[in-house]
PDB file with SEQRES, HELIX, SHEET and CRYST1 records, atoms N, CA, C and O in Angstrom:
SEQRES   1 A   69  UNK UNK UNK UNK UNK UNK UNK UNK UNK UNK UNK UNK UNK          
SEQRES   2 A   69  UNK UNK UNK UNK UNK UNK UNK UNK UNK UNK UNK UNK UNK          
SEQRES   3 A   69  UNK UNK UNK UNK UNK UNK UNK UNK UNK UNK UNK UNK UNK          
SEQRES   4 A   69  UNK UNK UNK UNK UNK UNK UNK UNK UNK UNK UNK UNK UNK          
SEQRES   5 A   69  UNK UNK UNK UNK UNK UNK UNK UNK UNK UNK UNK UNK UNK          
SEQRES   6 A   69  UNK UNK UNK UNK                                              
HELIX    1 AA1 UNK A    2  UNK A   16  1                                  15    
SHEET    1 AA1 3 UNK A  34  UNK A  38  0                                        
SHEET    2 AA1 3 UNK A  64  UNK A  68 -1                                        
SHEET    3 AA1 3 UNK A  53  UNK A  57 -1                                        
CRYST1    1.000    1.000    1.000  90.00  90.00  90.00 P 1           1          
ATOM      1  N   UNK A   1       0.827  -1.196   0.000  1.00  0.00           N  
ATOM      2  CA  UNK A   1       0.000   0.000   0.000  1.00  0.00           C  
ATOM      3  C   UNK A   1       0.874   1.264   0.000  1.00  0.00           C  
ATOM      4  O   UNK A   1       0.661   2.244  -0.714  1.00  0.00           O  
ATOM      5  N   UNK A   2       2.019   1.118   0.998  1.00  0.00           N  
ATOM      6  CA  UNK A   2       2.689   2.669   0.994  1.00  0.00           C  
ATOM      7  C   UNK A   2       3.873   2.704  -0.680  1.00  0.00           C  
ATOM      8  O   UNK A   2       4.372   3.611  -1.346  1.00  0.00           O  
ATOM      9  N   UNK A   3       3.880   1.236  -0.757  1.00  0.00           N  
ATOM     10  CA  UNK A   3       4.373   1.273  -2.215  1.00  0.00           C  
ATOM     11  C   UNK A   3       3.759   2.360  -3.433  1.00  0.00           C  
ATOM     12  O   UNK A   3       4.254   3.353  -3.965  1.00  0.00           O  
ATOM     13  N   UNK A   4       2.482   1.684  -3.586  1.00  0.00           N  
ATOM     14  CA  UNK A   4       1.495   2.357  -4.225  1.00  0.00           C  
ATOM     15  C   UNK A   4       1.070   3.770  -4.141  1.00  0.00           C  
ATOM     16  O   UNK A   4       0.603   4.379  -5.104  1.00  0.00           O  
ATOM     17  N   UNK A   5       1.236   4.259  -3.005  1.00  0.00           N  
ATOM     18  CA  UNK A   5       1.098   5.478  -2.446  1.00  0.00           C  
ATOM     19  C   UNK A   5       2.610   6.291  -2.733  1.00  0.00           C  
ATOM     20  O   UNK A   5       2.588   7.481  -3.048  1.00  0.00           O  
ATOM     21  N   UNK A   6       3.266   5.916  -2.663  1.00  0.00           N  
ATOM     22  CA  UNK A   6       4.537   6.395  -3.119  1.00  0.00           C  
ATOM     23  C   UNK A   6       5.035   6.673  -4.554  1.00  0.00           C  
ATOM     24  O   UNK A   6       5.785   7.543  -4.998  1.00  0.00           O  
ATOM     25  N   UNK A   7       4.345   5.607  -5.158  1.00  0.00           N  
ATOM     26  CA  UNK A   7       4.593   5.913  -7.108  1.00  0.00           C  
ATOM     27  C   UNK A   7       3.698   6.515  -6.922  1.00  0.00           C  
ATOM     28  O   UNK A   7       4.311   7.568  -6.747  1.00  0.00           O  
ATOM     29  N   UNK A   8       2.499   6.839  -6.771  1.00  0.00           N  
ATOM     30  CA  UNK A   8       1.478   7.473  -6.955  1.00  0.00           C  
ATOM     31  C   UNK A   8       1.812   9.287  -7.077  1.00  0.00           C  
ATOM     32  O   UNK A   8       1.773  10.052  -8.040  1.00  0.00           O  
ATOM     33  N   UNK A   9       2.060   9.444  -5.980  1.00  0.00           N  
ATOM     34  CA  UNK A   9       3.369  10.973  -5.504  1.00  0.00           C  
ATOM     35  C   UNK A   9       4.265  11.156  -6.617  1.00  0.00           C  
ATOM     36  O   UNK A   9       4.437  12.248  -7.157  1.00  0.00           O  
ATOM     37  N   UNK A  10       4.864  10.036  -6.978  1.00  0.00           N  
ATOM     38  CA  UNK A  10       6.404  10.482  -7.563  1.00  0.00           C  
ATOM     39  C   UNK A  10       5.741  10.787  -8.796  1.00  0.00           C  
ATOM     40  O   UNK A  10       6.099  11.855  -9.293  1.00  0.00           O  
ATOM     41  N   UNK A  11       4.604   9.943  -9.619  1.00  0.00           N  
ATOM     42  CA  UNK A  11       4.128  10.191 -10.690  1.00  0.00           C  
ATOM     43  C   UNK A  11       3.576  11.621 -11.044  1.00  0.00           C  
ATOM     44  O   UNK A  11       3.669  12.174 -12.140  1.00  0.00           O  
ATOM     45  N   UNK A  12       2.974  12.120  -9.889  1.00  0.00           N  
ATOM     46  CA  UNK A  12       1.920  13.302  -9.438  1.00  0.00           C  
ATOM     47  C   UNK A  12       3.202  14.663  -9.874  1.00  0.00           C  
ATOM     48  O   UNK A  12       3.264  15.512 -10.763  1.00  0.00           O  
ATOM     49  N   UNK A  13       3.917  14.347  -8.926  1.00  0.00           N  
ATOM     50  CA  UNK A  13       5.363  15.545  -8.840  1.00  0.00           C  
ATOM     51  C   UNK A  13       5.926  15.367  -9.930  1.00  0.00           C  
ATOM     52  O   UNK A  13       6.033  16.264 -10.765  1.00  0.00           O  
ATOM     53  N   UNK A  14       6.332  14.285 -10.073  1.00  0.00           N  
ATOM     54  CA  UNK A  14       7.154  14.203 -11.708  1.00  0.00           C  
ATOM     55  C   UNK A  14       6.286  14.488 -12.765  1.00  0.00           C  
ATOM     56  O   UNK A  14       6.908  14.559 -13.825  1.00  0.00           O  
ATOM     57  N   UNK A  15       4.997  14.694 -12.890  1.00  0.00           N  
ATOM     58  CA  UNK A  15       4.606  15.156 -14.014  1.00  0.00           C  
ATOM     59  C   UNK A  15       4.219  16.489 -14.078  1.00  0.00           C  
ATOM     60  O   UNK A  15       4.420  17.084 -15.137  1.00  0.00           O  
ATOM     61  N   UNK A  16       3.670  17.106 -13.089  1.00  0.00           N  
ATOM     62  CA  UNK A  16       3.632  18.327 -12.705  1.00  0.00           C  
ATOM     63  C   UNK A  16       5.151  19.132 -13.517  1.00  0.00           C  
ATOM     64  O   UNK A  16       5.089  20.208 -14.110  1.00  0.00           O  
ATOM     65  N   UNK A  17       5.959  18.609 -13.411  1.00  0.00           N  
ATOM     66  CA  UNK A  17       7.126  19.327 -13.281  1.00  0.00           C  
ATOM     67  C   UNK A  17       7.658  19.182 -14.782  1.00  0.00           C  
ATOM     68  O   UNK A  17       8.746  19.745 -14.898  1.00  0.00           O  
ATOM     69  N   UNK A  18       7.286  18.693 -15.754  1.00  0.00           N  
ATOM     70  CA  UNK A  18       7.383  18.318 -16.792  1.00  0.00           C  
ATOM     71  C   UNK A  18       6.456  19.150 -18.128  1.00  0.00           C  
ATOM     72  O   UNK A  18       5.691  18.722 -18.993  1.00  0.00           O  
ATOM     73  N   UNK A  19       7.022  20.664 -17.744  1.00  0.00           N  
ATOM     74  CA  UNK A  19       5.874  20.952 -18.742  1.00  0.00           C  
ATOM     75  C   UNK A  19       7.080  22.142 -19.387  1.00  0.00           C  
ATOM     76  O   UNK A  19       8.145  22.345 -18.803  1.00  0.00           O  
ATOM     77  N   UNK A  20       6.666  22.882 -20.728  1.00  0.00           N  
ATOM     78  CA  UNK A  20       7.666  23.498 -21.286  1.00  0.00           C  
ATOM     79  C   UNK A  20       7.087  24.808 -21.420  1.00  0.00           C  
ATOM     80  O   UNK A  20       5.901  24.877 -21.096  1.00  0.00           O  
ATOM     81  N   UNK A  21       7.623  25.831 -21.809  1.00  0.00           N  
ATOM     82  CA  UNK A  21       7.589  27.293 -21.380  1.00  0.00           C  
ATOM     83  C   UNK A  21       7.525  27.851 -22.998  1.00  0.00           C  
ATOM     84  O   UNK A  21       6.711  28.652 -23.457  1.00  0.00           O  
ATOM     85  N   UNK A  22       8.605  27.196 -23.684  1.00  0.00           N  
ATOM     86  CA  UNK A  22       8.221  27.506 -24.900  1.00  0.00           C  
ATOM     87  C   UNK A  22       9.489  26.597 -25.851  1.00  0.00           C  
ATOM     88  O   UNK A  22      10.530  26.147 -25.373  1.00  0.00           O  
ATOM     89  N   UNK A  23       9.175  26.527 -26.872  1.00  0.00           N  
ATOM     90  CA  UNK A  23       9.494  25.442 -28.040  1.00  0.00           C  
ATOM     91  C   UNK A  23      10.891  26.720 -28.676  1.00  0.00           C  
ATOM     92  O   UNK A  23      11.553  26.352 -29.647  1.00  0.00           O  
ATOM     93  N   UNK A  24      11.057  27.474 -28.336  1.00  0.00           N  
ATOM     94  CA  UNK A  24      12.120  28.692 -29.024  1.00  0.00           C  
ATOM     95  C   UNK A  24      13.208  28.001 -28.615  1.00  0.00           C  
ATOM     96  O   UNK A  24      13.058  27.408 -27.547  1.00  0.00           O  
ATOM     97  N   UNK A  25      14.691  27.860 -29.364  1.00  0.00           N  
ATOM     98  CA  UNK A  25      15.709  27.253 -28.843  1.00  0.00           C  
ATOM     99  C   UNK A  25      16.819  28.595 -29.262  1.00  0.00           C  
ATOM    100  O   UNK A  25      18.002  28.537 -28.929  1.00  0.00           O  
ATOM    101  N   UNK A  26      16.115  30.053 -30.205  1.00  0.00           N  
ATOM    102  CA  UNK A  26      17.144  30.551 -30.593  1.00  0.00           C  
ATOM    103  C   UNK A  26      17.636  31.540 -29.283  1.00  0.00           C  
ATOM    104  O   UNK A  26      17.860  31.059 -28.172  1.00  0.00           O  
ATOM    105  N   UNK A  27      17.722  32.486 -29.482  1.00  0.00           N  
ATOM    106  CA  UNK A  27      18.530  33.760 -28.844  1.00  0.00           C  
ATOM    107  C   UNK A  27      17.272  34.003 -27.709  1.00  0.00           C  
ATOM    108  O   UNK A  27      16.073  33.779 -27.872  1.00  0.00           O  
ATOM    109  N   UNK A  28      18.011  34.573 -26.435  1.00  0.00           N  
ATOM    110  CA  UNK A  28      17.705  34.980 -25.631  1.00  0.00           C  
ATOM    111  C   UNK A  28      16.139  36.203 -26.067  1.00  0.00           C  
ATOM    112  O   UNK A  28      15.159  36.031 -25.342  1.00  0.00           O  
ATOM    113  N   UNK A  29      16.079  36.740 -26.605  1.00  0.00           N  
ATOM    114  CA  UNK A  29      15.123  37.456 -27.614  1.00  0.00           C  
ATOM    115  C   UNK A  29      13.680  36.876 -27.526  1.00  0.00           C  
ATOM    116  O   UNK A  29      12.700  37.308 -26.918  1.00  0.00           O  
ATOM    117  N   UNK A  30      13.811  35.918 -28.204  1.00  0.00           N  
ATOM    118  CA  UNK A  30      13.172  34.764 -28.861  1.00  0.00           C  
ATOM    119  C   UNK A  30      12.332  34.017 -27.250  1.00  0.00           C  
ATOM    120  O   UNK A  30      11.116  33.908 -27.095  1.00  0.00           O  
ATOM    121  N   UNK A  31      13.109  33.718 -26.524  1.00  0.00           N  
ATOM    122  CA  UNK A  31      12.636  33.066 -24.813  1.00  0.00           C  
ATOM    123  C   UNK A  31      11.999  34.210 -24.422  1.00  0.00           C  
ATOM    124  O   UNK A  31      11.004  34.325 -25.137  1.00  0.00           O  
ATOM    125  N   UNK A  32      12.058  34.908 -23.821  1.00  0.00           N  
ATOM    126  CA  UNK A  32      11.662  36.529 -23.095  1.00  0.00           C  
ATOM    127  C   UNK A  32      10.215  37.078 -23.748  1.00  0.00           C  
ATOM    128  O   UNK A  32       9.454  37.929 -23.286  1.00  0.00           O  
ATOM    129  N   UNK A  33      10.102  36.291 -24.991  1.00  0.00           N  
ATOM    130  CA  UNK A  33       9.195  36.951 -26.046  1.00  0.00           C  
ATOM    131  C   UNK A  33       7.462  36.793 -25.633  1.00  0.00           C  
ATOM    132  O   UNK A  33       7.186  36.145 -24.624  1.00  0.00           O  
ATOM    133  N   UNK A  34       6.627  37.255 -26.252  1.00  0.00           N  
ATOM    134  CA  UNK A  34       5.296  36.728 -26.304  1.00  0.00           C  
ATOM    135  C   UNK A  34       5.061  36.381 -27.205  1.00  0.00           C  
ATOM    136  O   UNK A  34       5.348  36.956 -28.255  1.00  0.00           O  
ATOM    137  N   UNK A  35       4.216  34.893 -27.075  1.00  0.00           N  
ATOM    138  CA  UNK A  35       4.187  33.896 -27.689  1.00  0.00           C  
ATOM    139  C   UNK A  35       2.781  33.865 -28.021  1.00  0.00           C  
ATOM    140  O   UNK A  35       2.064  33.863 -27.021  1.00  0.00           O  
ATOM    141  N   UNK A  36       2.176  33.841 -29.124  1.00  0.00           N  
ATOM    142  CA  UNK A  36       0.948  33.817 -30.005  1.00  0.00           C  
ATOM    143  C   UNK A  36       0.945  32.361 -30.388  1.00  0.00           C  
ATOM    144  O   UNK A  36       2.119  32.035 -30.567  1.00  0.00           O  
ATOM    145  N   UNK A  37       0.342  31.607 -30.539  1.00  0.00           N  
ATOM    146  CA  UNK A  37      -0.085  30.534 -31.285  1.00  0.00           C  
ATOM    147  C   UNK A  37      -1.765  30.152 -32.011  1.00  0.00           C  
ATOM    148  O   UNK A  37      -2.943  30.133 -31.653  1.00  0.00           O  
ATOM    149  N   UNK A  38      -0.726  29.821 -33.541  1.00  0.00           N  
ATOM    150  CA  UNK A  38      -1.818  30.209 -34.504  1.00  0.00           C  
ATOM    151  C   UNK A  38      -2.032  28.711 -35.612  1.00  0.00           C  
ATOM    152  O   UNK A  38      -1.416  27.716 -35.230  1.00  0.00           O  
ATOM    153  N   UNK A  39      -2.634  28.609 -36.555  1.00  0.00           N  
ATOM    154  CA  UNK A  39      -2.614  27.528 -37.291  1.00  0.00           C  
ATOM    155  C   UNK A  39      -1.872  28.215 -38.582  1.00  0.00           C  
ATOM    156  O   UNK A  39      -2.084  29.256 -39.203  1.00  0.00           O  
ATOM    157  N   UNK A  40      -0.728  26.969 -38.728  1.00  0.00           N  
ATOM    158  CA  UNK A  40       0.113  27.290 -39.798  1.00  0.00           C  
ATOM    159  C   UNK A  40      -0.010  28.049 -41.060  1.00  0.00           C  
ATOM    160  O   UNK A  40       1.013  28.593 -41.475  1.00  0.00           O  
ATOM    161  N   UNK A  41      -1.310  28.194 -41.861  1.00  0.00           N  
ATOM    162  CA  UNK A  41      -1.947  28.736 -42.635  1.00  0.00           C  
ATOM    163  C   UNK A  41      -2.121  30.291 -42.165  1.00  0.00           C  
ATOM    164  O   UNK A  41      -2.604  31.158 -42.894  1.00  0.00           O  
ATOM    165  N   UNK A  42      -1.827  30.429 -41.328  1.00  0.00           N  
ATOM    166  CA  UNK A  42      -2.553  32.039 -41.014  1.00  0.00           C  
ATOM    167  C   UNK A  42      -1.429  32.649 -41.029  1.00  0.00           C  
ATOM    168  O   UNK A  42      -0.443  31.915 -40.953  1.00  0.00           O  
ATOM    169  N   UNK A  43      -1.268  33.644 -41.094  1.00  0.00           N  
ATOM    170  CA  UNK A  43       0.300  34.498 -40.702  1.00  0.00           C  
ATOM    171  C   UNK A  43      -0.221  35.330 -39.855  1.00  0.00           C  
ATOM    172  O   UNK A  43      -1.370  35.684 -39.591  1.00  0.00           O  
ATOM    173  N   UNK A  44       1.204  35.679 -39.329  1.00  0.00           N  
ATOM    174  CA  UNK A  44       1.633  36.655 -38.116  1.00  0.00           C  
ATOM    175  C   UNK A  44       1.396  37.983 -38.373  1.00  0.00           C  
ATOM    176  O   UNK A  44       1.889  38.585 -39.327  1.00  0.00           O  
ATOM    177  N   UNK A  45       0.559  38.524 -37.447  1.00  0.00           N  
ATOM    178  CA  UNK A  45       0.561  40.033 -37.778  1.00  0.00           C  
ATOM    179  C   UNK A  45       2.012  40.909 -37.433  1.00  0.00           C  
ATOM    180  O   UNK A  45       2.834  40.563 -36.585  1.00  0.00           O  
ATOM    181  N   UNK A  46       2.083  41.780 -38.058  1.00  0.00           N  
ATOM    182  CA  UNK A  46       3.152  42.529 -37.937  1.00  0.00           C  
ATOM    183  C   UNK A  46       3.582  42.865 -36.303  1.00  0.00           C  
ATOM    184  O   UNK A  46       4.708  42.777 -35.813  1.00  0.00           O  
ATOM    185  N   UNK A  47       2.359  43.260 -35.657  1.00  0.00           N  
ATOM    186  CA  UNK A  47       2.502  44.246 -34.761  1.00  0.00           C  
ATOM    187  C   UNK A  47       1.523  43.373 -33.394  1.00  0.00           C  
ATOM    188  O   UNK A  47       0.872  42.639 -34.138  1.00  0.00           O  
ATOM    189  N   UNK A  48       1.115  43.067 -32.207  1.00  0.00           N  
ATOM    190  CA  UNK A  48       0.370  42.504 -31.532  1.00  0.00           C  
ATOM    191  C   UNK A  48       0.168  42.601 -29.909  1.00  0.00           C  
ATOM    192  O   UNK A  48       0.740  41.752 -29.225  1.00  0.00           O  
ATOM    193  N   UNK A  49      -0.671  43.662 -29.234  1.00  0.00           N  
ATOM    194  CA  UNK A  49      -0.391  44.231 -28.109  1.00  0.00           C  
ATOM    195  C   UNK A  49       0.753  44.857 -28.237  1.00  0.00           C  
ATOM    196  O   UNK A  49       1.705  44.304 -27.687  1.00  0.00           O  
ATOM    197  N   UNK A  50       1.014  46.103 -28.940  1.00  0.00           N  
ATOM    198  CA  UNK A  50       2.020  46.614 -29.026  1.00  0.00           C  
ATOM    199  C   UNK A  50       3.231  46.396 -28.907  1.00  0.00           C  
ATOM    200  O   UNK A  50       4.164  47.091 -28.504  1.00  0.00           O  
ATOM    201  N   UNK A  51       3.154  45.351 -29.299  1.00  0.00           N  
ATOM    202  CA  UNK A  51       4.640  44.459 -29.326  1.00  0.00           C  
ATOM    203  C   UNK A  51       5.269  44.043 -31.283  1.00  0.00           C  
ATOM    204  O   UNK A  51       4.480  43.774 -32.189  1.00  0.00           O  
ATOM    205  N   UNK A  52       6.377  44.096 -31.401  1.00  0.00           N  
ATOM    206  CA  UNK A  52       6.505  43.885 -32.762  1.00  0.00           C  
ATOM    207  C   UNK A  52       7.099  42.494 -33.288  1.00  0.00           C  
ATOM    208  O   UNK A  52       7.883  42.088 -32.430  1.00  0.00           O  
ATOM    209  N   UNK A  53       7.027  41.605 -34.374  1.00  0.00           N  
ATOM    210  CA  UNK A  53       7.231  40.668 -34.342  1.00  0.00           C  
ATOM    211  C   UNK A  53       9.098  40.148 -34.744  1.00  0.00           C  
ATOM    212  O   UNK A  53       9.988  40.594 -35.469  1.00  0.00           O  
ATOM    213  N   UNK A  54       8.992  39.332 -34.072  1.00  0.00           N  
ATOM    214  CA  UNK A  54      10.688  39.394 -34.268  1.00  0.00           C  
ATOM    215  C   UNK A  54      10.540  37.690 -34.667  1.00  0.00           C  
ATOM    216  O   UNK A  54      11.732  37.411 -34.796  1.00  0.00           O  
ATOM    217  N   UNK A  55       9.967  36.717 -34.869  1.00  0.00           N  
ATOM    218  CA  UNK A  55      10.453  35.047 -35.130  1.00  0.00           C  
ATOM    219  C   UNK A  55       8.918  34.676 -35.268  1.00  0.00           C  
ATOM    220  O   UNK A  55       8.036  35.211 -34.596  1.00  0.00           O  
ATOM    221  N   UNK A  56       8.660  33.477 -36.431  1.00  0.00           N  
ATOM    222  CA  UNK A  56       7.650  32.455 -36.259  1.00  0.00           C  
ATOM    223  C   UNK A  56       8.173  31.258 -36.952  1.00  0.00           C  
ATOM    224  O   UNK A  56       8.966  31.170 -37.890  1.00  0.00           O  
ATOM    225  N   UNK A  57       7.779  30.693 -36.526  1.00  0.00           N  
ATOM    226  CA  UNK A  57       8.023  28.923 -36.673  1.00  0.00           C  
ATOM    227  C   UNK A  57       6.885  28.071 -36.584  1.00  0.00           C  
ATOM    228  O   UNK A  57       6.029  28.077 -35.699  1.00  0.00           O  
ATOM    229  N   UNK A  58       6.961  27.297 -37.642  1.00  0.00           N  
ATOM    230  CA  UNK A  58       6.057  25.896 -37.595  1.00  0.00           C  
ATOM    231  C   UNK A  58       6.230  24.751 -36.619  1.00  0.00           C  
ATOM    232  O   UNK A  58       6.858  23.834 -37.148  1.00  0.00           O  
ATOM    233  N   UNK A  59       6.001  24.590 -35.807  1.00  0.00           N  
ATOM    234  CA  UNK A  59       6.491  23.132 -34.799  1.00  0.00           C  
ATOM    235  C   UNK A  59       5.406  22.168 -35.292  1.00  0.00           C  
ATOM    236  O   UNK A  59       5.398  21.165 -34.579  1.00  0.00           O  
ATOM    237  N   UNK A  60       4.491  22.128 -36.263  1.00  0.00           N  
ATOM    238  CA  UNK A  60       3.692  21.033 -35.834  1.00  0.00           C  
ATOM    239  C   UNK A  60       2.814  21.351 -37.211  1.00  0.00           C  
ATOM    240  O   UNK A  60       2.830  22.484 -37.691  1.00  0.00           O  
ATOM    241  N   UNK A  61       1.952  20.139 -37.885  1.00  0.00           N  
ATOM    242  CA  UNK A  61       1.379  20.679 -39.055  1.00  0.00           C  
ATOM    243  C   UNK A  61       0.046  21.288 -38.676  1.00  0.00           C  
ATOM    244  O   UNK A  61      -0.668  21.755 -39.563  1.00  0.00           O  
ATOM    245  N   UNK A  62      -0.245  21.303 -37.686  1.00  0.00           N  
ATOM    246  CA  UNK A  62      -1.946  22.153 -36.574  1.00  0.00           C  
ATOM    247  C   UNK A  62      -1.087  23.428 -35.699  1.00  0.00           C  
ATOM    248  O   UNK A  62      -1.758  24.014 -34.850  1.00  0.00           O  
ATOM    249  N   UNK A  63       0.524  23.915 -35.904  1.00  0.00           N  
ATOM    250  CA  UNK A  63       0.479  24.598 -34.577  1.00  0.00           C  
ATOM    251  C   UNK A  63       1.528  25.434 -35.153  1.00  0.00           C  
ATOM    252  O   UNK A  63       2.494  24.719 -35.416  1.00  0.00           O  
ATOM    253  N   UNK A  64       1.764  26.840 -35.501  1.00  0.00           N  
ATOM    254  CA  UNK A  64       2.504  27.769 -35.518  1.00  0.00           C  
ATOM    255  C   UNK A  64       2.326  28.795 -34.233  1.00  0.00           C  
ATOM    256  O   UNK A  64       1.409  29.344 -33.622  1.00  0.00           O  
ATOM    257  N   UNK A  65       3.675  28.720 -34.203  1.00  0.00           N  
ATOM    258  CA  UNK A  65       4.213  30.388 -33.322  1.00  0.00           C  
ATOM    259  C   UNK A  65       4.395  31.594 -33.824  1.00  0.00           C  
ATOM    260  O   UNK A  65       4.769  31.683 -34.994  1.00  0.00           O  
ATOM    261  N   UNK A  66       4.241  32.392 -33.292  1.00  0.00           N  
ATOM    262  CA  UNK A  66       4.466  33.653 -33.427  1.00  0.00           C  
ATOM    263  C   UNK A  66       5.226  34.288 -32.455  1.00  0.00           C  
ATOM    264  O   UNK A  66       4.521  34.332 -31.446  1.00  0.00           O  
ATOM    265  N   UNK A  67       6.656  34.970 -32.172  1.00  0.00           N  
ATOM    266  CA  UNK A  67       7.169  35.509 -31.275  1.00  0.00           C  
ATOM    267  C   UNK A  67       7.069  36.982 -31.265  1.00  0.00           C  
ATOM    268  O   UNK A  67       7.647  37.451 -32.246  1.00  0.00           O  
ATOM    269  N   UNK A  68       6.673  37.651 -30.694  1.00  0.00           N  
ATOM    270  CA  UNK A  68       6.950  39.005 -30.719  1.00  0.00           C  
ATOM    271  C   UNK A  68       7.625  39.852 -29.145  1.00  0.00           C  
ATOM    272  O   UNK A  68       7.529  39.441 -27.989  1.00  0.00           O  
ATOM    273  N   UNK A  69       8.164  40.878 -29.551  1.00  0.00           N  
ATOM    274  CA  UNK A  69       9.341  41.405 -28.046  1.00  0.00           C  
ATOM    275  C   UNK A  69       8.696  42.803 -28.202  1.00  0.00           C  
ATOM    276  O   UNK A  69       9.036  43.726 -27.461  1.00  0.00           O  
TER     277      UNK A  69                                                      
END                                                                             
């Protein structure tokens, strides 16, 4: 039982903790940024909450980014 109760926890915490912030691997820029996500077909507006766009990338054939700083 305290077996069970114990993976149970480690599973709980270890997955909790397993989540990502953002898919950007370039320049410091790029991390710091706000992150829009759009379907690949659409493009990035220039400009977005007064922020301007600096990077977009496809990660996925349903999932584009948009970075803007």
């Amino acid at each position: 039982m305290v077996k069970k109760i114990s993976l149970a926890l480690l599973v709980f915490f270890g997955l909790t903790n397993c989540n990502q912030s953002s898919y950007a691997t370039g320049s410091t820029d790029a991390r710091n940024a706000l992150v829009l996500i759009i379907m690949p077909e659409q493009n990035c507006k220039e400009k977005e909450m007064g922020r301007i766009l600096i990077d977009e990338k496809i990660l996925h054939p349903a999932h584009k980014e948009c970075y803007y700083k």
